[in-house]
Backbone as CSV, one residue per row, in Angstrom:
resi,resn,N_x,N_y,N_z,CA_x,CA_y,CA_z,C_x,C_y,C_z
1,UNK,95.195,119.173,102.983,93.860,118.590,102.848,93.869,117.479,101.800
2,UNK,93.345,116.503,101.810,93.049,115.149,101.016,91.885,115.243,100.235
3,UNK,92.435,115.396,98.925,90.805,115.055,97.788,90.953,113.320,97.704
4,UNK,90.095,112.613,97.826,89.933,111.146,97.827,89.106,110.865,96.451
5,UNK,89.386,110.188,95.740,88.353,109.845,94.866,88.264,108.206,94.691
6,UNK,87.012,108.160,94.628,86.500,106.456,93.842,86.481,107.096,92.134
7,UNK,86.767,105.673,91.623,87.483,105.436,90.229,85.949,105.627,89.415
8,UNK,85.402,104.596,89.485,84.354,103.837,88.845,83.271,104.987,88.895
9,UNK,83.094,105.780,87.319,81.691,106.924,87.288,82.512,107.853,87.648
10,UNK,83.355,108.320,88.468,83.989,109.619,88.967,85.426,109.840,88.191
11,UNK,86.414,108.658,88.044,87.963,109.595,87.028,87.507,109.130,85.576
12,UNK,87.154,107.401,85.796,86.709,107.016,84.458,85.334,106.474,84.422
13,UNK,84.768,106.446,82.936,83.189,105.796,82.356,83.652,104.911,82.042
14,UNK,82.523,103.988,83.109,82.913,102.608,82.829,81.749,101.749,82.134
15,UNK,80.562,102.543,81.245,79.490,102.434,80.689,79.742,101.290,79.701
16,UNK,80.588,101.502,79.064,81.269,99.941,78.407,82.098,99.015,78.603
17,UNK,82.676,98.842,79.901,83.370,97.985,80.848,82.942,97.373,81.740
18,UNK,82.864,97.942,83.139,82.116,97.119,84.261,80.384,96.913,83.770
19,UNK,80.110,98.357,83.483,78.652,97.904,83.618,78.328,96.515,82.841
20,UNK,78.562,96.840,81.457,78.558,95.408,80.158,79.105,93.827,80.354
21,UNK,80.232,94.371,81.390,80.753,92.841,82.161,79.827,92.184,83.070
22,UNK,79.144,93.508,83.825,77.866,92.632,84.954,76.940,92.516,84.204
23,UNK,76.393,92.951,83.117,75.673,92.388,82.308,75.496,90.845,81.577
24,UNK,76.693,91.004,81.211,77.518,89.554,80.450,77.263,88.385,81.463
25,UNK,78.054,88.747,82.828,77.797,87.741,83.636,76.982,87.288,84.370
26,UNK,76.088,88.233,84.124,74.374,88.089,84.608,73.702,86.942,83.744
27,UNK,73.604,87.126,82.024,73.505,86.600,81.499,73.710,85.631,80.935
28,UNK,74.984,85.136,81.246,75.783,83.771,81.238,75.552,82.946,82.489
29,UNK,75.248,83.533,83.548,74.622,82.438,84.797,72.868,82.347,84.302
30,UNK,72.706,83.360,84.019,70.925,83.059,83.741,70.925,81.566,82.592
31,UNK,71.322,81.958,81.671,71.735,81.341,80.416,71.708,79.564,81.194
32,UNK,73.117,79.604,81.668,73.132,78.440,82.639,71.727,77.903,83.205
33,UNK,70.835,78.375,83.428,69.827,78.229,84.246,68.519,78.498,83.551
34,UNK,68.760,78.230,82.305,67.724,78.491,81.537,66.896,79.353,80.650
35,UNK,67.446,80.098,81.794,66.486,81.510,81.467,67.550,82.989,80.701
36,UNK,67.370,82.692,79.328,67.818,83.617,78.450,66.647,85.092,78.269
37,UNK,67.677,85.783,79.493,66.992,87.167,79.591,67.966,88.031,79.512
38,UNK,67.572,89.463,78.683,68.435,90.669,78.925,68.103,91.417,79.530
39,UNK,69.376,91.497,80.189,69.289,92.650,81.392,69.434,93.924,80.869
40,UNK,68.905,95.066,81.555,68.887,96.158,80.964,70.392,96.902,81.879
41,UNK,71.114,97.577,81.355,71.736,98.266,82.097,71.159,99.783,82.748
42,UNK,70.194,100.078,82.503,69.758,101.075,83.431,69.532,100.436,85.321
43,UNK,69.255,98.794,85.071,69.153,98.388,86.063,70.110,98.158,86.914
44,UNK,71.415,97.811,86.115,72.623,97.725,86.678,73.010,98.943,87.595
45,UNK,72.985,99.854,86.753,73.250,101.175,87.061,72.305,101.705,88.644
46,UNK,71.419,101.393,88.804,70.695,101.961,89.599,70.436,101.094,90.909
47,UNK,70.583,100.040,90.800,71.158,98.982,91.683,72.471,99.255,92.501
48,UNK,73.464,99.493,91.472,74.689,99.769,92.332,74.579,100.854,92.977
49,UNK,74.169,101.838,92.217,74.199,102.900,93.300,73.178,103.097,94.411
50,UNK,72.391,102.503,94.809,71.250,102.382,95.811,72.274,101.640,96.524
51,UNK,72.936,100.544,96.150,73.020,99.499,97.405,74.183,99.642,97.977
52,UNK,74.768,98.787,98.855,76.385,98.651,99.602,76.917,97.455,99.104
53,UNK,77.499,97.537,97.663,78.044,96.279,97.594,79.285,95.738,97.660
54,UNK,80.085,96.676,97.475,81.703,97.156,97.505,81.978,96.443,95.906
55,UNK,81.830,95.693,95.373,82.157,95.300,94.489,81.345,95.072,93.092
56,UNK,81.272,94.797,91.608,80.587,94.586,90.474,80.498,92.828,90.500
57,UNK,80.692,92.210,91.785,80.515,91.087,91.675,79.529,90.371,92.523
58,UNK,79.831,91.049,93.620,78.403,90.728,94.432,76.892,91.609,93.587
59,UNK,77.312,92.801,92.780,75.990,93.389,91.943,75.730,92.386,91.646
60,UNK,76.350,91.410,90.399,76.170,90.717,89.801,75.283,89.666,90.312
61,UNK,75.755,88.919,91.524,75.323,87.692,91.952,73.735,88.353,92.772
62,UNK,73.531,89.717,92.872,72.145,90.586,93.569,71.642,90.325,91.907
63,UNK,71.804,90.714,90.899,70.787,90.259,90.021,70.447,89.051,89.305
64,UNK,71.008,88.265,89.531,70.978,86.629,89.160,69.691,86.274,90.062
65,UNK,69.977,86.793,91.367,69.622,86.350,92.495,67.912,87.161,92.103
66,UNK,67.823,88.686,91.835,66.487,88.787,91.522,65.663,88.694,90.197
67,UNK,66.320,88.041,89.603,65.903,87.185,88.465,64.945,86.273,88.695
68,UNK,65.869,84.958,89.563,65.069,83.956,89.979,63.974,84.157,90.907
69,UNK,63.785,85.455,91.023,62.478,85.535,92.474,61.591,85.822,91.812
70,UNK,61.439,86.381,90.851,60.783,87.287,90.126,60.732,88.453,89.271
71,UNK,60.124,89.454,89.440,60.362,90.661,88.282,61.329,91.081,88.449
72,UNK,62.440,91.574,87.849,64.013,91.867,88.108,63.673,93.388,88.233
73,UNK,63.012,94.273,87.570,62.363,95.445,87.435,61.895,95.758,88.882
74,UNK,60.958,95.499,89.509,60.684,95.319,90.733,61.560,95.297,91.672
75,UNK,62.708,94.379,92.014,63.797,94.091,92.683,64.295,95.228,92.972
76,UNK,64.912,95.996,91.818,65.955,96.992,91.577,64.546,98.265,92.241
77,UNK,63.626,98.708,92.184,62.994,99.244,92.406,62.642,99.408,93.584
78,UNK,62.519,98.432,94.514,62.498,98.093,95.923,63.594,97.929,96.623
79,UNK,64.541,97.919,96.027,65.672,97.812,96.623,66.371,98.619,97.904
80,UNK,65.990,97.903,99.059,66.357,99.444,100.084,67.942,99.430,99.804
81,UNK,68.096,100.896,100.054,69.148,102.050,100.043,69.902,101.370,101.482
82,UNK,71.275,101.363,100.487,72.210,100.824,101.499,72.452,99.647,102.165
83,UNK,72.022,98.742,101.590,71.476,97.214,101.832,72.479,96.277,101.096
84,UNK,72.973,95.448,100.816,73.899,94.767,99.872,73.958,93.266,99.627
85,UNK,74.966,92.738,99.081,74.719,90.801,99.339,74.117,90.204,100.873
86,UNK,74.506,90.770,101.553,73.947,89.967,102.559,72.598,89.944,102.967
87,UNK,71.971,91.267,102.819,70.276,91.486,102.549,69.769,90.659,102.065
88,UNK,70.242,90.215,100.355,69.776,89.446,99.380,69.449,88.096,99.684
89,UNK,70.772,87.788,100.196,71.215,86.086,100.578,70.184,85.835,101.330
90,UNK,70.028,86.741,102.621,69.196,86.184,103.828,67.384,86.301,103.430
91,UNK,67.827,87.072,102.737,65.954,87.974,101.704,65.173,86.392,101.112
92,UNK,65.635,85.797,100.192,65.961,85.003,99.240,66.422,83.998,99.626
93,UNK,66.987,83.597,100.435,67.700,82.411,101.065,68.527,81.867,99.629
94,UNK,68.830,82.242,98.535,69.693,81.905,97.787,71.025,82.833,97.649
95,UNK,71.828,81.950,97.653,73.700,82.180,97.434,74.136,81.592,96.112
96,UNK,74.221,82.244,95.143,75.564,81.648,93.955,76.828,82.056,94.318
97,UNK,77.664,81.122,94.175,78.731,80.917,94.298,79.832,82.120,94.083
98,UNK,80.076,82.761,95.090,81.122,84.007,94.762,82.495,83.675,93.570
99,UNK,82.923,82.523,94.104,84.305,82.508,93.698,83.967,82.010,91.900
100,UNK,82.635,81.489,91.766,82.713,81.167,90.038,82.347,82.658,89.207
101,UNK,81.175,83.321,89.995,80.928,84.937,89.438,82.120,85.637,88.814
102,UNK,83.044,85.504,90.183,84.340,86.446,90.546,84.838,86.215,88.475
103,UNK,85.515,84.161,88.748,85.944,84.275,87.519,85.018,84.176,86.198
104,UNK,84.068,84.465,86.092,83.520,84.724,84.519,83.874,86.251,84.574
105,UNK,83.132,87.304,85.530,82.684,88.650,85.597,84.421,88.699,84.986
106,UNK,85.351,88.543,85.492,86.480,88.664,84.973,87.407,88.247,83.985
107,UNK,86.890,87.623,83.542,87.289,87.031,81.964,86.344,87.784,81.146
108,UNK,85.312,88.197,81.558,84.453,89.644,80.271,85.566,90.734,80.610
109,UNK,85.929,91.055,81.531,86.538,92.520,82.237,88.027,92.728,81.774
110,UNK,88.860,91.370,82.277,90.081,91.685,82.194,90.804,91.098,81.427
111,UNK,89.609,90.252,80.301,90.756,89.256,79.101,91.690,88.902,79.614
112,UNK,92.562,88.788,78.460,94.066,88.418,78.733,94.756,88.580,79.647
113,UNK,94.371,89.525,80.357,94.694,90.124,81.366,94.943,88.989,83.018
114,UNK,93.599,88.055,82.527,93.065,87.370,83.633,93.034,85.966,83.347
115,UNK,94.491,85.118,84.255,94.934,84.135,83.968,94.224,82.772,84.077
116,UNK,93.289,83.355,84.893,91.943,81.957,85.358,91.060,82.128,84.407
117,UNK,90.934,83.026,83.313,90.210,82.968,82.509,89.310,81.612,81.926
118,UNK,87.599,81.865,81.968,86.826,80.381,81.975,86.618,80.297,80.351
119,UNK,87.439,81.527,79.260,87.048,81.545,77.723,87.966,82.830,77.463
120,UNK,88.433,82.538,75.868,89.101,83.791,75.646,88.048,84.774,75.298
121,UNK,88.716,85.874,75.571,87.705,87.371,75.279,88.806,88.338,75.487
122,UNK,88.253,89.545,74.581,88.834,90.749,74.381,88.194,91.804,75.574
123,UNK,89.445,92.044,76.621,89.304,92.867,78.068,87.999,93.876,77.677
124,UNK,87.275,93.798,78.557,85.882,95.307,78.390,86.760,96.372,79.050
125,UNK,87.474,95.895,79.688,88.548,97.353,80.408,89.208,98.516,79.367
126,UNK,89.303,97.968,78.089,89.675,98.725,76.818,89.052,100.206,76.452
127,UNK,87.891,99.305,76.759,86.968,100.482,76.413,86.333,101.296,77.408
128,UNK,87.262,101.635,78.058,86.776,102.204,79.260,87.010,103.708,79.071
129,UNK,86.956,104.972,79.283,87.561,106.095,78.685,87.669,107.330,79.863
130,UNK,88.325,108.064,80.099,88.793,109.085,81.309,87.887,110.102,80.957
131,UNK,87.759,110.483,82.579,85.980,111.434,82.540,86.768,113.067,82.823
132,UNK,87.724,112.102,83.851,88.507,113.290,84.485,89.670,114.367,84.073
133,UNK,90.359,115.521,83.518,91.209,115.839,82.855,92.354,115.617,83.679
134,UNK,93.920,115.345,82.808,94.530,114.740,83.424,95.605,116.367,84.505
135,UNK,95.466,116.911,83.104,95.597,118.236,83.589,95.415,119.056,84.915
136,UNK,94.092,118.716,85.052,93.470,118.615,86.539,93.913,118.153,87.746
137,UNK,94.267,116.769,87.567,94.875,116.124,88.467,96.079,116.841,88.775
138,UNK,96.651,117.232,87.652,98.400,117.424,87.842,98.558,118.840,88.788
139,UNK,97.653,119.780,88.809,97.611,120.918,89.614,97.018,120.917,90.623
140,UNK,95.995,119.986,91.006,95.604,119.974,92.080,96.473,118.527,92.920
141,UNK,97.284,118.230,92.524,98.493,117.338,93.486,99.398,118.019,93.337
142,UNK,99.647,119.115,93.170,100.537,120.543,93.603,99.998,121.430,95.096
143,UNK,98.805,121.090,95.252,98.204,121.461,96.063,97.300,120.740,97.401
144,UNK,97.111,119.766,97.032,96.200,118.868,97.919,97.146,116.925,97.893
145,UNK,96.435,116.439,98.955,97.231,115.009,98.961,95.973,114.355,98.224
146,UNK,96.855,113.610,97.116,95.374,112.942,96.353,95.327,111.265,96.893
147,UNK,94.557,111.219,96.575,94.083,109.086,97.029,93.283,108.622,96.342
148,UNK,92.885,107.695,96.580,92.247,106.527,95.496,91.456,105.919,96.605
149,UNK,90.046,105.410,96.611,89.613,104.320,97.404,88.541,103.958,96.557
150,UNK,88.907,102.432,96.551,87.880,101.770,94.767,87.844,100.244,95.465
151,UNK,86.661,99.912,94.946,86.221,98.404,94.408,86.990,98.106,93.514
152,UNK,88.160,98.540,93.255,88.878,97.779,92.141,89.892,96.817,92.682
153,UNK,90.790,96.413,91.941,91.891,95.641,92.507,93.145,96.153,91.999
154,UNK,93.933,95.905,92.578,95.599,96.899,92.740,96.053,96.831,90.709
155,UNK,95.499,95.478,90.338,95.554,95.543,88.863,94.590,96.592,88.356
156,UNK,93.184,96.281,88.835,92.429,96.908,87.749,92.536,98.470,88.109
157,UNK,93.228,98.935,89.055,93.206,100.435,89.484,95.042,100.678,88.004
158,UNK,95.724,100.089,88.457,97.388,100.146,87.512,96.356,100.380,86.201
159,UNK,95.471,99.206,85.418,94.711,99.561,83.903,94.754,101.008,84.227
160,UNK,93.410,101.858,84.938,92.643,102.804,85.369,93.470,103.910,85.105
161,UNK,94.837,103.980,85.645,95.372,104.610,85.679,96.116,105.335,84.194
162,UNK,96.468,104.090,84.082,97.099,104.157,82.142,95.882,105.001,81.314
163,UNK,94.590,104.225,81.941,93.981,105.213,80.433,93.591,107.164,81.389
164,UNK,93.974,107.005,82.122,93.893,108.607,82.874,95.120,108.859,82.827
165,UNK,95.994,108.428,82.646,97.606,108.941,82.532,98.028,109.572,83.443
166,UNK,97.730,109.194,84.711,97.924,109.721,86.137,98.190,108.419,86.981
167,UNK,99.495,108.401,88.063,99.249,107.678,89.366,99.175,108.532,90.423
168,UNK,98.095,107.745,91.158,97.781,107.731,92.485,99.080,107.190,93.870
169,UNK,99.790,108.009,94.305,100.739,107.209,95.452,99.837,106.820,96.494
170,UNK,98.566,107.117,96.487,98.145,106.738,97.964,96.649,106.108,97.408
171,UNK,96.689,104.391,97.585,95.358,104.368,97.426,95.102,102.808,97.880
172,UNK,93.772,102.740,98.298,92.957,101.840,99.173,92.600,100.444,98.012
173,UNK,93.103,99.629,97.792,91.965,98.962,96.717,91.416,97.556,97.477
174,UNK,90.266,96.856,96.619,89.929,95.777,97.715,90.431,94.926,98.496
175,UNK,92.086,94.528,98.125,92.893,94.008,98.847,92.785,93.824,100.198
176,UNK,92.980,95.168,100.325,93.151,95.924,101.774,92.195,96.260,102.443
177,UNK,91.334,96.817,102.140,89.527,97.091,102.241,88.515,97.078,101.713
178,UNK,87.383,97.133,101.734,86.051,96.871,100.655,84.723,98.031,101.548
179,UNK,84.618,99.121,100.756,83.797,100.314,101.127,82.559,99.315,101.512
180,UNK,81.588,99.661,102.621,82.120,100.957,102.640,82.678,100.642,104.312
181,UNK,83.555,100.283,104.500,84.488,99.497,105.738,85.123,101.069,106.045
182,UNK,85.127,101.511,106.976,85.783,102.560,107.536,87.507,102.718,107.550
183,UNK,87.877,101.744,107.959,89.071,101.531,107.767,90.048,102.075,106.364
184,UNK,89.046,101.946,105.478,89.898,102.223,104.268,90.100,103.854,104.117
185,UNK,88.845,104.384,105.051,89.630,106.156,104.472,90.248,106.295,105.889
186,UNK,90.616,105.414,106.911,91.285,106.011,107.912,92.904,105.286,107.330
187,UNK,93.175,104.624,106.734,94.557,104.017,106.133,95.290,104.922,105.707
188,UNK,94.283,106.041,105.016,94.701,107.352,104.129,94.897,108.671,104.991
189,UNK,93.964,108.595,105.692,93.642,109.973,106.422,94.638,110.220,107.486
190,UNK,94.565,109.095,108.619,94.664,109.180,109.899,94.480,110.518,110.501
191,UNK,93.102,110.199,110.409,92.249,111.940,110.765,92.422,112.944,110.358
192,UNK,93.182,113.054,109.154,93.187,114.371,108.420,92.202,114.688,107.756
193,UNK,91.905,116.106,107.560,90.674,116.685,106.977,90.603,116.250,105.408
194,UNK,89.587,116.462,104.733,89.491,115.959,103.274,87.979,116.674,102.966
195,UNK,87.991,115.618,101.733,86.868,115.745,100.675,86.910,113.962,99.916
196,UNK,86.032,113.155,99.999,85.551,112.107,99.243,84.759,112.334,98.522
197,UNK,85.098,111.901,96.857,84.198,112.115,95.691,84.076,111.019,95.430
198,UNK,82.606,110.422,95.469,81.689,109.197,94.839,80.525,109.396,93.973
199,UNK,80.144,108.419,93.883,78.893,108.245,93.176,77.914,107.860,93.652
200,UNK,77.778,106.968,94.369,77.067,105.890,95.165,76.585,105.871,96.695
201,UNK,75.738,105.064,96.940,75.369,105.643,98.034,76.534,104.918,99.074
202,UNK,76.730,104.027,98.865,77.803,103.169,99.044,79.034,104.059,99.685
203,UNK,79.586,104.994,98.267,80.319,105.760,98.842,80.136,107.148,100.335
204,UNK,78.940,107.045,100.171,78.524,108.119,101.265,78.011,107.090,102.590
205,UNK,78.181,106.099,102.418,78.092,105.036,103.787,79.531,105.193,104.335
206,UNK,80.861,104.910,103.507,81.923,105.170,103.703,82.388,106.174,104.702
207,UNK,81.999,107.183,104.400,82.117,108.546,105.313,81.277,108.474,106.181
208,UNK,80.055,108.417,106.182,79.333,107.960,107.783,79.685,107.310,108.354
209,UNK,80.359,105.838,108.090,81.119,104.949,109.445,82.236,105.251,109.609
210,UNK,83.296,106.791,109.023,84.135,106.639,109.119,84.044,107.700,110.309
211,UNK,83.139,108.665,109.906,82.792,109.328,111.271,82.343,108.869,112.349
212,UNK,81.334,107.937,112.448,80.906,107.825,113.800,82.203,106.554,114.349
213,UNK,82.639,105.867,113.697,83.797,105.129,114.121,85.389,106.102,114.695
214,UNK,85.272,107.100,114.095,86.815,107.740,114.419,86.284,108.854,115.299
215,UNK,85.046,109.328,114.808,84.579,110.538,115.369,85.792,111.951,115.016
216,UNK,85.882,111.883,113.568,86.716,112.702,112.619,85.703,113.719,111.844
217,UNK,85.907,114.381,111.518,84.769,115.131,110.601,85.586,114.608,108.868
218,UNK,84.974,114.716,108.110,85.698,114.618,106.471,84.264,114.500,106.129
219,UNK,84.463,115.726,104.626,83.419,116.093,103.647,82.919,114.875,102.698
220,UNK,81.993,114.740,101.971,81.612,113.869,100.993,80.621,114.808,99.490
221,UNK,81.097,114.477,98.527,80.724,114.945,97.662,80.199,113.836,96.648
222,UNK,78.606,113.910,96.018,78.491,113.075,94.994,78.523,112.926,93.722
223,UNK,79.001,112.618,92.238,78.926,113.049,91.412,77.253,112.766,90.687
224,UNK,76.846,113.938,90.359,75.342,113.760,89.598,74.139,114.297,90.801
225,UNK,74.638,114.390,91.834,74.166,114.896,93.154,74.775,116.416,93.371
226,UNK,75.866,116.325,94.211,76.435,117.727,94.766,76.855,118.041,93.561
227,UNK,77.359,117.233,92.838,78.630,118.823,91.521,77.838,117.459,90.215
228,UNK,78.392,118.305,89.046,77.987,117.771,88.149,79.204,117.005,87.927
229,UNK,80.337,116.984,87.696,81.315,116.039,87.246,82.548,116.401,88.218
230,UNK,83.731,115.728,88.978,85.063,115.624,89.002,85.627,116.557,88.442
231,UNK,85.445,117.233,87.342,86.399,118.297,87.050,85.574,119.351,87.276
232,UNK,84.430,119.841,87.375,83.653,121.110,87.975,84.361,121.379,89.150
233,UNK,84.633,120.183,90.030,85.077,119.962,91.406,86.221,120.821,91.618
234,UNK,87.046,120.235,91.058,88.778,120.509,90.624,88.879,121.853,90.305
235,UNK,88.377,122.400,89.286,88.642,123.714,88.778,87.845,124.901,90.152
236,UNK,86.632,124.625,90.566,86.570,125.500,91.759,87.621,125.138,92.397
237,UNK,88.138,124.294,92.925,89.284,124.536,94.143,90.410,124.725,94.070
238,UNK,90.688,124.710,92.260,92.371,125.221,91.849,91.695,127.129,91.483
């Protein structure tokens, strides 16, 4: 059986990393544009997980985007469930530029790390810290096939890993797919039974198209929803 996990809220807190980076780069395009506003990260937070965005970069360019319409508060509030950049774009008829987002959001995120860098900065990935015990992992991949399927990138999953002190041999990153695209838990599966642990609704879109597309059954679990944390998870099933 396959435990699958997404990274982001479920192995590690990324409360001072991604979230603070889509913050940053929210605020540095607003900034650009006049309008010196702070974003709250409760909004961040509740945004991503309502919507389908696969990534902290299209979040990003969804709140720039409801900035300029109006109450940003509102936006995030109305926001239908399961909806993502392309909602927005067509909502709004405004598009910022993916590929400039991509590199600021990532020069807050991955410093030095990140060679297109538009300014030096010290990586927010630093401060990122493991939710999950590593311990955990190590007995339940005695027992189960583990995987990875993340909005991250094959780099930022290698960071991820270092500060959890665990690799993943089997895992999906945006390269290859972008949740919630079905494809990415059939790369892993090829119809084998499982369990997917997310956060997001995003992640539970994942498993619905992966079913009605394969017509496979596989479980979904949310963190803060079904179990309280990733390791509650783990220890019932070891």
């Amino acid at each position: 059986m396959w435990l699958i996990f997404d990274v982001d809220g479920v192995l590690i807190d990324v409360s001072e990393s991604y979230d603070l980076a889509t913050k940053l780069t929210v605020e540095y395009f607003l900034k650009k544009l006049d309008k010196s506003i702070e974003i709250e990260l409760d909004l961040i937070r509740t945004l991503r997980r309502k919507g389908a965005f696969g990534d902290d970069f299209k979040v990003s360019e969804a709140l720039i985007i409801g900035v300029l319409t109006g109450d940003l508060r509102s936006f995030v509030q109305n926001f239908p469930a399961g909806e993502g950049i392309s909602w927005v774009r067509k909502q709004f008829g405004v598009v910022i530029d993916p590929k400039t987002i991509e590199r600021i959001f990532n020069t807050f995120y991955l410093g030095e790390h990140y060679k297109e860098r538009a300014f030096d900065f010290e990586g927010l990935w630093k401060k990122e810290k493991p939710i999950v015990k590593k311990e955990l992992l190590e007995k339940a991949n005695e027992r189960f096939k583990l995987g990875i399927i993340t909005g991250r990138s094959a780099l930022e999953l290698e960071l991820a890993e270092k500060i959890v002190g665990f690799h993943f041999k089997n895992a999906v990153t945006r390269e290859l797919y972008v949740k919630p695209n079905p494809k990415a838990l059939w790369h892993l599966t090829k119809g084998e039974k499982g369990i997917y642990i997310g956060d997001t609704i995003n992640d539970e879109l994942l498993v619905k198209n992966y079913k009605k597309a394969y017509g496979k059954d596989f479980n979904f679990l949310m963190v803060g929803r079904d179990i309280k944390d990733v390791n509650e998870l783990l220890q019932s099933l070891l």
